[in-house]
C-alpha positions in Angstrom: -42.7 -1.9 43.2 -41.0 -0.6 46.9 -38.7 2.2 47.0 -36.8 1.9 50.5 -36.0 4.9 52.0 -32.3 4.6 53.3 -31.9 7.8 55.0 -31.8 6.4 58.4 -28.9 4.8 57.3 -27.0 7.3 56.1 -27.5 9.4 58.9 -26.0 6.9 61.3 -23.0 6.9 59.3 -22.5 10.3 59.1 -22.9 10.6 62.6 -25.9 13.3 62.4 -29.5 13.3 64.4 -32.4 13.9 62.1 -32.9 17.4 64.1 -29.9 18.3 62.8 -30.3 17.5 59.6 -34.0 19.3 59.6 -32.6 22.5 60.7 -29.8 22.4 57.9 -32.2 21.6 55.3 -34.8 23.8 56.1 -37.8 21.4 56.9 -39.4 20.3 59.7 -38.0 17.3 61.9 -41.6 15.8 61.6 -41.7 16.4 57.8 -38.1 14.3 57.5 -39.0 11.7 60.0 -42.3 10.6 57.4 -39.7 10.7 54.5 -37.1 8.6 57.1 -40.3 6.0 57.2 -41.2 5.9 53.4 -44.5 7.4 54.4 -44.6 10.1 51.7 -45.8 10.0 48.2 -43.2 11.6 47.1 -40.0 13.9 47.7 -39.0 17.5 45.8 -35.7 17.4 43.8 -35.2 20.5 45.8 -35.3 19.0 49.1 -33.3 15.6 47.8 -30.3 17.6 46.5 -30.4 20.0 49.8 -30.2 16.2 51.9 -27.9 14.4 49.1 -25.5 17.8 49.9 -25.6 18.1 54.1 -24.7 14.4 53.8 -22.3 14.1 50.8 -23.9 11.8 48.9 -26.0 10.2 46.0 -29.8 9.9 45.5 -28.7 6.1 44.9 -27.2 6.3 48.7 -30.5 7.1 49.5 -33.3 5.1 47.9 -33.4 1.9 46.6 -35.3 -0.1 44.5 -36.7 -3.3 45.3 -39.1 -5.0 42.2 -42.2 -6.9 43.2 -42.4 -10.4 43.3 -44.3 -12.1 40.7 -47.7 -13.5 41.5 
């Protein structure tokens, strides 16, 4: 199972630098750049909504599912 992060994506097409984005959201730009690469474990709810409402839109604009291929 992958989950792709799309937040780079969405970023670009709301016209906002990950700095910005940081400081609205109250983390650090280092903290959102390992989310930005799928390189966290996880993500608070807390933290999704905060991102999901700076950039008005879904969790579903964000993430995306991508099933495993069978062996």
């Amino acid at each position: 199972m992958a989950i792709i992060v799309r937040l780079d994506v969405m970023l670009a097409m709301r016209k906002m630098r990950s700095k910005e984005l940081a400081e609205r959201i109250g983390i650090t730009e280092q903290n959102l750049s390992l989310l930005k690469s799928g390189k966290v474990r996880g993500v608070r709810f807390e933290t999704l909504s905060a991102i999901c409402r700076e950039l008005d839109c879904q969790p579903a604009d964000l993430l995306e599912f991508t099933p495993d291929e069978p062996a």
